[in-house]
C-alpha positions in Angstrom: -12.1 -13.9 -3.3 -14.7 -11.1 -2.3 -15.5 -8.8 -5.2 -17.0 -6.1 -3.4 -16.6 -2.2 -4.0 -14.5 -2.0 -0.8 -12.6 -4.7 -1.2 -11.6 -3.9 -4.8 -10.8 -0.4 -3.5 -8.3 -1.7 -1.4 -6.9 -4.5 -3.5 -6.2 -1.0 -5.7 -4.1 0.5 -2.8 -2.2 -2.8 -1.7 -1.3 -3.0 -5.8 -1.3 0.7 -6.9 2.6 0.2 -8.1 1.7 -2.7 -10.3 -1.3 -0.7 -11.8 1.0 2.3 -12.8 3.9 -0.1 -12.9 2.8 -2.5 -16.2 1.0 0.0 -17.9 3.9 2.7 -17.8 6.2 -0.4 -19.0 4.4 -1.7 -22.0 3.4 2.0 -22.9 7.0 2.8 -23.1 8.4 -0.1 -24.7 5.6 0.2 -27.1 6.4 3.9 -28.1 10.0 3.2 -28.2 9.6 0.2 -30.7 6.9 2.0 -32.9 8.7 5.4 -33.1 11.9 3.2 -34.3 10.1 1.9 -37.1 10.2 3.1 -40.9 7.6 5.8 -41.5 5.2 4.8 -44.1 3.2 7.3 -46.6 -0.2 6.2 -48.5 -1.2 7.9 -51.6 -4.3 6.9 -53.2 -6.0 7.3 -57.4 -10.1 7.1 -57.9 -11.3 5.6 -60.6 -15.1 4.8 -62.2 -15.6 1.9 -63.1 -18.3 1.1 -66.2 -18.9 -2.4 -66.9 -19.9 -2.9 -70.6 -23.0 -4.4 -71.8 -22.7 -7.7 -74.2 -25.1 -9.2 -76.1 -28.7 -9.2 -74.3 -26.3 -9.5 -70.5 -26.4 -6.4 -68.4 -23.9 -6.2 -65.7 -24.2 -3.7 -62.8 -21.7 -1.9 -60.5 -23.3 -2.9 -57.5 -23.3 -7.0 -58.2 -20.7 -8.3 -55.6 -19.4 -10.4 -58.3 -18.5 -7.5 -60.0 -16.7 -5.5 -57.5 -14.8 -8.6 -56.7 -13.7 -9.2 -60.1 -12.2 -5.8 -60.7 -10.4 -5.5 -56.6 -8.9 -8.9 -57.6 -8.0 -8.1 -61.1 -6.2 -4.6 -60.0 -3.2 -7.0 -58.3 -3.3 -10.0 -60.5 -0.1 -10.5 -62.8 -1.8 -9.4 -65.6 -1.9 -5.7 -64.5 1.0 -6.0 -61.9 3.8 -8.0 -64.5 3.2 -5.5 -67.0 3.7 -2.4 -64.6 7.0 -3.3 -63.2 8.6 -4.6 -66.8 8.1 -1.0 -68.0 8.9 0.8 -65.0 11.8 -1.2 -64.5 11.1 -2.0 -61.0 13.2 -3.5 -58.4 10.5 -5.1 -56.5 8.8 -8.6 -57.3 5.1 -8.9 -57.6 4.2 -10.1 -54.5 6.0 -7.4 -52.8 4.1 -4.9 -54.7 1.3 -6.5 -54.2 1.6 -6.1 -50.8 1.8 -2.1 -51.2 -1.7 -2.0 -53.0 -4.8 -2.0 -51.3 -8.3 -1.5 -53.1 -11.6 -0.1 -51.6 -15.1 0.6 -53.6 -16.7 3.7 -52.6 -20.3 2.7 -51.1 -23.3 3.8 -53.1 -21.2 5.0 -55.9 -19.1 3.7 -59.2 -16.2 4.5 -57.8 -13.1 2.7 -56.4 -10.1 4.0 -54.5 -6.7 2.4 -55.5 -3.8 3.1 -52.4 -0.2 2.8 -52.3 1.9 2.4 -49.1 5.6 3.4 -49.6 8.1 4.7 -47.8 9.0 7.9 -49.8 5.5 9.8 -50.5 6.1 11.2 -54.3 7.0 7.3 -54.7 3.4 6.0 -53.3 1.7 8.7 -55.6 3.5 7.9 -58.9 2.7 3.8 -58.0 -1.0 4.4 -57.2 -1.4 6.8 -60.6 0.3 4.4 -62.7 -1.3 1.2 -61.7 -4.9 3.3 -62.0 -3.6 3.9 -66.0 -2.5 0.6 -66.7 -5.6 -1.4 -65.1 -7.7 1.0 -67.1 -5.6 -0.3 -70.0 -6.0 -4.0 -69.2 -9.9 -3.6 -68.6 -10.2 -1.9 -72.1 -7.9 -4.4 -73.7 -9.9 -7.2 -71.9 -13.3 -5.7 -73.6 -11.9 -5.9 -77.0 -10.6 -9.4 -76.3 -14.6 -10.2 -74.9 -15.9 -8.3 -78.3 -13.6 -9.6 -81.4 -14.8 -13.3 -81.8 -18.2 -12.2 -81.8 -17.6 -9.4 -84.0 -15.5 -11.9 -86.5 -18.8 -14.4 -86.4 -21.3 -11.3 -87.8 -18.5 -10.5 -89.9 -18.1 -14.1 -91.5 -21.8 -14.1 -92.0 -22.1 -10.5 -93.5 -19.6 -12.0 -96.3 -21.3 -15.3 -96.2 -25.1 -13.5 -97.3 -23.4 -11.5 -99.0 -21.9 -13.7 -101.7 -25.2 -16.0 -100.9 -27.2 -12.7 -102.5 -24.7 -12.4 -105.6 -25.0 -15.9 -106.2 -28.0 -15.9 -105.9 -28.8 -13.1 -108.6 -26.5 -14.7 -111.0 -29.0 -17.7 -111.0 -32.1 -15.6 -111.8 -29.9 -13.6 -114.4 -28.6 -16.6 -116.2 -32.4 -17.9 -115.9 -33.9 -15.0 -117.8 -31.2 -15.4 -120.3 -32.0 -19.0 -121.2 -34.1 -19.7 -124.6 -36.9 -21.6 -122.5 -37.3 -18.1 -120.1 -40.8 -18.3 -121.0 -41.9 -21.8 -119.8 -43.9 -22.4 -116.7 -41.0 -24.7 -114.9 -38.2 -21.9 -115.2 -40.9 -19.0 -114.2 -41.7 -20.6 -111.0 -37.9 -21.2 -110.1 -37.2 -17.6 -110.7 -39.9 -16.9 -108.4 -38.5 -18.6 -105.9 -34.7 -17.7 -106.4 -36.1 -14.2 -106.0 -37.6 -15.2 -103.0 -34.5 -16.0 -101.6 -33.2 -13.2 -102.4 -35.4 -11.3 -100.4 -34.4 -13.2 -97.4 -31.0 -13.1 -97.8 -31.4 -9.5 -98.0 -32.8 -9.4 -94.8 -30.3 -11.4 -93.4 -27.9 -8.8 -94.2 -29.6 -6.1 -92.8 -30.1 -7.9 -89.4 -26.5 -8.9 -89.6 -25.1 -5.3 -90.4 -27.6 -3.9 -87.4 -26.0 -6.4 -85.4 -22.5 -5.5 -86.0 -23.3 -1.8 -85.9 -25.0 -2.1 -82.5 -21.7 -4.2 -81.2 -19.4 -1.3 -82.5 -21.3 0.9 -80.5 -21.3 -1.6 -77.3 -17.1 -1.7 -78.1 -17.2 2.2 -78.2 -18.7 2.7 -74.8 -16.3 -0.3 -73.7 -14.0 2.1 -74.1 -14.7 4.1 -71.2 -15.1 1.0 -69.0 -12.6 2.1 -66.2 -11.5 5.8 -66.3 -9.2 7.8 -63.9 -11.2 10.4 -62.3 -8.8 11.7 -59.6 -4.9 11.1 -59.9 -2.8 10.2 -56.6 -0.7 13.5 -54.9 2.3 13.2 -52.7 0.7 12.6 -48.8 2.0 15.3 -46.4 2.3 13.3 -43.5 2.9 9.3 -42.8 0.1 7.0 -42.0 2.0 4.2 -39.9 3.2 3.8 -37.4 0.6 5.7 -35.1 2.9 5.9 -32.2 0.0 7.2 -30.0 -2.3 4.8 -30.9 -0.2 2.0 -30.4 1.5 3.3 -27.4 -1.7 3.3 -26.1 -3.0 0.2 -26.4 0.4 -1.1 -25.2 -0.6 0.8 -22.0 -4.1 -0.4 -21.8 -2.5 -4.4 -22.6 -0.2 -3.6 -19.3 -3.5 -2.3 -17.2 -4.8 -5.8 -18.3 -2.4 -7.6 -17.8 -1.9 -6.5 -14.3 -5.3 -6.5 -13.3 -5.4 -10.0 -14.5 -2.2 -10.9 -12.5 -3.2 -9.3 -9.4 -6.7 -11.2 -9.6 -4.6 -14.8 -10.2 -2.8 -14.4 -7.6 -5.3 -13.0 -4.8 -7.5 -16.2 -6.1 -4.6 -18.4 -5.8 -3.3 -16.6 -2.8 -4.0 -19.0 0.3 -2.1 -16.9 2.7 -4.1 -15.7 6.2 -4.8 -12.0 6.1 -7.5 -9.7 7.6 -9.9 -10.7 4.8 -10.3 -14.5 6.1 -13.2 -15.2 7.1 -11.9 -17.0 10.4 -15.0 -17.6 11.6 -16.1 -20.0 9.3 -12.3 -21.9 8.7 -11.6 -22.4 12.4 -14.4 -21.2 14.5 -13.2 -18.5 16.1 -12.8 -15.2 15.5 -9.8 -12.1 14.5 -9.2 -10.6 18.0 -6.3 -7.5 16.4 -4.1 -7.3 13.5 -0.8 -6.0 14.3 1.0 -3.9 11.7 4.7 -3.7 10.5 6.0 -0.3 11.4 9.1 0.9 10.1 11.7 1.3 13.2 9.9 -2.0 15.0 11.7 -4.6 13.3 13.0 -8.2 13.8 16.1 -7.1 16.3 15.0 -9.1 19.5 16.0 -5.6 22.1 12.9 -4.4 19.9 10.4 -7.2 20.1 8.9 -5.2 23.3 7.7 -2.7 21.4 4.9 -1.8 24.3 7.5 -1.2 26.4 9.5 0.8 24.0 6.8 2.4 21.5 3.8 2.6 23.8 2.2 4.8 21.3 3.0 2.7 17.8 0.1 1.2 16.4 2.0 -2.5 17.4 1.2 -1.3 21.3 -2.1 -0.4 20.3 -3.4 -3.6 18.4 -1.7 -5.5 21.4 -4.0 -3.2 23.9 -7.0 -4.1 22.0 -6.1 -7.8 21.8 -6.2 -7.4 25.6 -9.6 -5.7 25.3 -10.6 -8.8 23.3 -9.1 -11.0 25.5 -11.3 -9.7 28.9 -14.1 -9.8 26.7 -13.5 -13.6 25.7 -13.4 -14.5 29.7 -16.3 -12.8 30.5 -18.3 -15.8 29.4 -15.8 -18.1 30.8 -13.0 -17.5 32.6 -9.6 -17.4 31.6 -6.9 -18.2 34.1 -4.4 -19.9 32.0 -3.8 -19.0 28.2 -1.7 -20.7 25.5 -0.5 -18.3 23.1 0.8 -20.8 19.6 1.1 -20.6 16.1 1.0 -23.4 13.0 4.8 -23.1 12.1 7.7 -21.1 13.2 8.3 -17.1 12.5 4.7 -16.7 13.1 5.9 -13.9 15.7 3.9 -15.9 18.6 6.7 -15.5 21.6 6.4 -11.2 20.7 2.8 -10.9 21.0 2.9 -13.2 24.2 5.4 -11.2 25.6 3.8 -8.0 24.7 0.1 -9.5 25.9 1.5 -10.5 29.0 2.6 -6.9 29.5 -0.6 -5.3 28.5 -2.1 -7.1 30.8 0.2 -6.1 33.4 -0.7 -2.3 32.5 -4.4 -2.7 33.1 -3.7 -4.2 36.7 -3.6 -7.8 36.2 -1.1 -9.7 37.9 0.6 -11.9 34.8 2.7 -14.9 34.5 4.6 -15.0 32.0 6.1 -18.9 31.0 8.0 -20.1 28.1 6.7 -23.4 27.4 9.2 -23.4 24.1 11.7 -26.2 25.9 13.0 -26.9 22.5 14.1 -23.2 20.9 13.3 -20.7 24.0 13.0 -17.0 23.1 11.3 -14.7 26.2 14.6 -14.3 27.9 16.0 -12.8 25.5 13.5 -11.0 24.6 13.3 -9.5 28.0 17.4 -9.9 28.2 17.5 -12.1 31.2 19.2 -15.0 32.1 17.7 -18.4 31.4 19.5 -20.7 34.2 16.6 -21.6 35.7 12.8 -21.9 34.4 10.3 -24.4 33.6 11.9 -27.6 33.4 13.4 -27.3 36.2 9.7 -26.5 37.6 8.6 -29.5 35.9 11.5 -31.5 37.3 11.7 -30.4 40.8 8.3 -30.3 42.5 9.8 -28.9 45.7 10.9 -25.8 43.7 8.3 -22.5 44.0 7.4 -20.9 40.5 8.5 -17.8 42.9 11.9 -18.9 43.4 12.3 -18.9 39.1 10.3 -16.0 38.2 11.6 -12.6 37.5 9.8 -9.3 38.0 9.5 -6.7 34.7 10.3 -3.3 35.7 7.3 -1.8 38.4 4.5 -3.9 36.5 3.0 -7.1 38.4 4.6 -9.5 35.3 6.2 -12.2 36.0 8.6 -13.8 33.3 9.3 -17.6 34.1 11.8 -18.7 30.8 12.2 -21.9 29.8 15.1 -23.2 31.8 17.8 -25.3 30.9 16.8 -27.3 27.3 15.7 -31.4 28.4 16.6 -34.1 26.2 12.9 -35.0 26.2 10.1 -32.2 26.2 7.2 -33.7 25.3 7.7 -36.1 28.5 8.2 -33.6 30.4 4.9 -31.8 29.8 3.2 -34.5 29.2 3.7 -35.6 33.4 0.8 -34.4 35.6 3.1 -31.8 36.8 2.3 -29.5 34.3 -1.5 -29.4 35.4 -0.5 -29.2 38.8 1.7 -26.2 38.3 -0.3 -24.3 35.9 -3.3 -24.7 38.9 -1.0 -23.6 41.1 0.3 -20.4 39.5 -3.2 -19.4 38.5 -4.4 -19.4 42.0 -1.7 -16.4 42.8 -1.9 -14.5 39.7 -4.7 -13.1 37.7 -3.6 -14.6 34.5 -1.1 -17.1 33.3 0.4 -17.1 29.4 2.1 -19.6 28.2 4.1 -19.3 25.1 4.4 -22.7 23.5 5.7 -24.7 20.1 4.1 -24.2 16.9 1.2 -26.6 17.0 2.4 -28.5 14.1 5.9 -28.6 15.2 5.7 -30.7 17.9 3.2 -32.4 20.0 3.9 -29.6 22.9 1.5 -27.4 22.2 -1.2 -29.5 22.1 0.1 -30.9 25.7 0.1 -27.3 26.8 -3.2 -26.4 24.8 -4.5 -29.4 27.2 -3.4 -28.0 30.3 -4.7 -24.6 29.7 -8.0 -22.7 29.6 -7.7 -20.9 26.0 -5.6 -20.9 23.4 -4.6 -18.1 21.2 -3.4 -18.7 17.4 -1.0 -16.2 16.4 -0.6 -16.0 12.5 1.8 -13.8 10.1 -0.1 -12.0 7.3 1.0 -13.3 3.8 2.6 -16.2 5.0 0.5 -18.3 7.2 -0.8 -20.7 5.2 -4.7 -21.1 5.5 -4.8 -25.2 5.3 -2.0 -24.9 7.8 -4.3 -22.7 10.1 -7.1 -25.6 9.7 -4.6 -28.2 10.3 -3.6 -26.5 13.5 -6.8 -26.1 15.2 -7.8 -29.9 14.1 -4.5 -30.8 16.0 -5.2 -29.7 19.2 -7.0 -31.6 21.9 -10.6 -31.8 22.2 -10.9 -29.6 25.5 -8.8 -26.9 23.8 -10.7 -23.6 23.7 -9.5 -21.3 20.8 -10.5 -17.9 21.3 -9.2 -16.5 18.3 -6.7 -15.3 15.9 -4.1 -12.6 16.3 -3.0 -11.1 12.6 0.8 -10.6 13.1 3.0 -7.9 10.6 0.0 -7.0 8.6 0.5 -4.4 5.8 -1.2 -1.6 6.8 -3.7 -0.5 4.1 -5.8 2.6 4.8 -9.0 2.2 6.3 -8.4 -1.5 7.3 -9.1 -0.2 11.0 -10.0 3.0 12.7 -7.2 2.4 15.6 -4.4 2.1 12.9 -5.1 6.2 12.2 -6.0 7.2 15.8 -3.4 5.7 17.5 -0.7 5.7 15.1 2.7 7.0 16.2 2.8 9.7 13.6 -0.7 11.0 14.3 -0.7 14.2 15.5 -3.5 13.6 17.8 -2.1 10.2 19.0 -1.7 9.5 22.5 1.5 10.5 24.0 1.9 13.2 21.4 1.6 16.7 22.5 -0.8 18.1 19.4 1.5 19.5 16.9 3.8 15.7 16.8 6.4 17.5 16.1 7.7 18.3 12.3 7.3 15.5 9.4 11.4 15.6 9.5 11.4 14.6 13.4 8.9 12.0 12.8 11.0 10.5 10.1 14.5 11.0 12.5 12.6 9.1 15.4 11.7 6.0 13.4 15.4 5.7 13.1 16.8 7.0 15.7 18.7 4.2 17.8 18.2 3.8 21.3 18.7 1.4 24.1 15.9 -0.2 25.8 15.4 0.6 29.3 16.2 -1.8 32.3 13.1 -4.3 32.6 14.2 -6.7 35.5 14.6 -5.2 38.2 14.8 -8.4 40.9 18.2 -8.5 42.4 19.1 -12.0 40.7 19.0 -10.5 37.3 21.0 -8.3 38.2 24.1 -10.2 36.6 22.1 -11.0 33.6 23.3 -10.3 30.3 
């Protein structure tokens, strides 16, 4: 699939419906989903947060530890259980949980507690009341951090303390004693002094100690404080209908542009994109559009008869042009007009070729080599009593005695005849050489309309017995491998001189001839400048009216 600027352009105006088509879709099924949904308020409480400091352990606010420790504690059971037992709550934890989120303020102490609810006073009162009772549990969690500790240097305040008393006792009972004066109890008073002296110490180190932790507990306090209560929002935070619609729209865009490039990959269809060149050797000689008005009804298929001035008419004329351009390097005296498969449109653009060529001067033959499902006679409404098998059957019958003149043009239709039992051994005789030589040599041109190639092997006895074959394909549906498989078919001395492009959307700027020549132009040929107003042009695309008399020899007189 080429990628290119142009190309994507018009891949936009082929799918232009699906572009505004999905988005519009999922936008509006988003918005009407969204707005249905419960409105939903968030109020939020700041608090600062001042971790203690314990023993010789300094924490800061900043450590991610930290920060992590008190976001996880604010929705742990702990704070949460609490809360709803003395609210009386008719939520469970995990619900509630579900309400709170938590966010730390960069580069400051500060953390942001938010409520979602459904009624706003009831998000504001939630979000203040968790902020009080975490600041609760984090001062109720320093004492619990503080008190052993502060037992211990209690204990051992008591402990040197009655160590000191006892102490003193000794040395006062010592002094007392009726030996006070000897050398043995002097030096052990010395020494009991001595200790006394270092018990005292002790204490004082011990009552520092337990001075500097009541400090430590008093600014542990303060450890989480609520600087900024949680009022009543004003307006809901979810759902954001706009955003969401939004993004539903641009999913849609996506989405399309993703379907639209999976199927043009996957899309093996012949349109005017293929490079037929390179598949099949030969090249795209005209696309033919679908008109509205020029449909599938077979008193229509004529259309250059009937709507000279359509753009059908005027890709047929330049498939003629295209055609006299392909026999200027080799002539061209018989041509085999065939297709892959059936509803291809093949026997409509021979029947139309045949009478452009018959416009521009040529003297055409015009055969239906179709033994098997004939259409030219009725496309041209004539009888079909006799035609080319019973050429093919009766060599002492002239193609002059079968054929049937088309209005004051030099075309001559020869239709298939009756149906054989056996048409492939019928064209495969020598006769059918012999009479396509012989018809050349009086007309200009002879075109054949055969089989699909891959329908039965006569096309490719027909492609045999002709100069140049044309392949006619339908846009969208002619399958490209089916294309290949059709040229490989035919015989080696078959000459394809290229594709025809049947009911090909018309896209703008595909080709200049579809604007110039188009039979709403105002310009176009056959119009007389102004083209009448938009509401005639609209009238004659469905205006119904008979096609005129094309036969005009006196034995089709009685045809139907």
């Amino acid at each position: 699939m080429d990628l290119s600027f142009r190309n994507l352009i018009l891949l936009g105006r082929q799918w232009w419906w699906l572009l505004i088509l999905a988005p519009l879709v999922a936008g509006s099924v988003a918005f009407f989903q969204v707005s249905r949904q419960q409105e939903l308020y968030s109020a939020s409480a700041t608090v600062e947060i001042n971790p203690p400091t314990l023993g010789t352990t300094s924490y800061s606010y900043y450590d991610p530890t930290i920060v992590s420790t008190y976001r996880e504690l604010i929705t742990t059971s702990a704070v949460l259980g609490p809360l709803i037992e003395r609210l009386d709550l008719s939520i469970s934890e995990g619900q509630l949980r579900s309400q709170i989120s938590t966010e730390p303020i960069d580069n400051t102490r500060l953390m942001r507690i938010s409520v979602s609810d459904t009624d706003p006073a009831t998000a504001a009162f939630l979000a203040n009341e968790i902020a009080i009772d975490f600041a609760a549990f984090a001062q109720e969690r320093t004492e619990e951090l503080t008190s052993p500790l502060r037992t211990a240097i209690d204990q051992q305040i008591e402990k040197t303390s009655a160590d000191i008393a006892t102490t003193q006792q000794l040395i006062n009972d010592l002094l007392e004693s009726p030996d006070a004066a000897s050398v043995e109890t002097t030096a052990r008073i010395e020494t009991l002094r001595q200790n006394v002296q270092d018990l005292q110490g002790t204490y004082r180190e011990l009552v520092v100690s337990a001075n500097r932790m009541d400090l430590e507990a008093a600014s542990a306090q303060t450890g989480v404080v609520v600087v900024q209560q949680a009022t009543p929002p004003g307006a809901p935070y979810a759902p954001d209908v706009r955003l969401y619609t939004m993004l539903a729209a641009f999913a849609g865009l996506c989405l399309a542009i993703g379907a639209i490039a999976v199927y043009e990959y996957l899309d093996n269809t012949t349109k005017i994109t293929t490079p037929y060149n390179e598949l099949i050797g030969a090249p795209l000689l005209a696309t033919i559009p679908v008109i509205p008005g020029l449909g599938d009804a077979e008193h229509n298929q004529l259309f250059l008869l009937d709507q000279p001035t359509s753009s059908q008419s005027e890709a047929v004329r330049l498939l003629r042009t295209n055609v006299e351009f392909a026999a200027a390097g080799q002539e061209i005296a018989t041509l085999a007009v065939t297709s892959s498969g059936p509803g291809d449109g093949k026997s409509t653009v021979a029947a139309n070729l045949g009478a452009a060529l018959a416009q521009a001067g040529f003297s055409v033959a015009l055969i239906d080599g179709d033994l098997r499902r004939p259409t030219l006679h009725r496309v041209f409404a004539i009888r079909n009593e006799r035609g080319l098998s019973n050429l093919l059957t009766r060599p002492d019958l002239k193609w002059e005695d079968v054929a049937r003149s088309v209005n004051d043009l030099p075309l001559h239709v020869i239709t298939s005849g009756p149906v054989p039992p056996n048409p492939s051994d019928l064209l495969r005789s020598d006769r059918l050489k012999t009479l396509m030589s012989q018809i050349s040599t009086q007309v200009d041109i002879v075109v054949v309309d055969t089989p699909p190639a891959l329908a039965a092997s006569d096309a490719l006895l027909i492609a045999d017995a002709t100069d140049a074959v044309l392949l006619v394909c339908r846009a969208g549906a002619t399958r490209i491998d089916k294309l290949e498989q059709a040229v490989a078919a035919l015989p080696d001395s078959a000459r394809v001189i290229g594709v025809l492009l049947n009911r090909h959307e018309r896209q703008p700027g595909d080709d200049y001839y579809y604007y110039y020549y188009s039979s709403d132009s105002d310009d176009g040929p056959g119009n007389s400048g102004s083209g009448g107003t938009w509401l005639d042009r609209v009238k004659s695309l469905f205006a119904k009216t008979d096609p005129p008399p094309r036969v005009v020899s006196e034995s089709d007189a009685r045809s139907t």
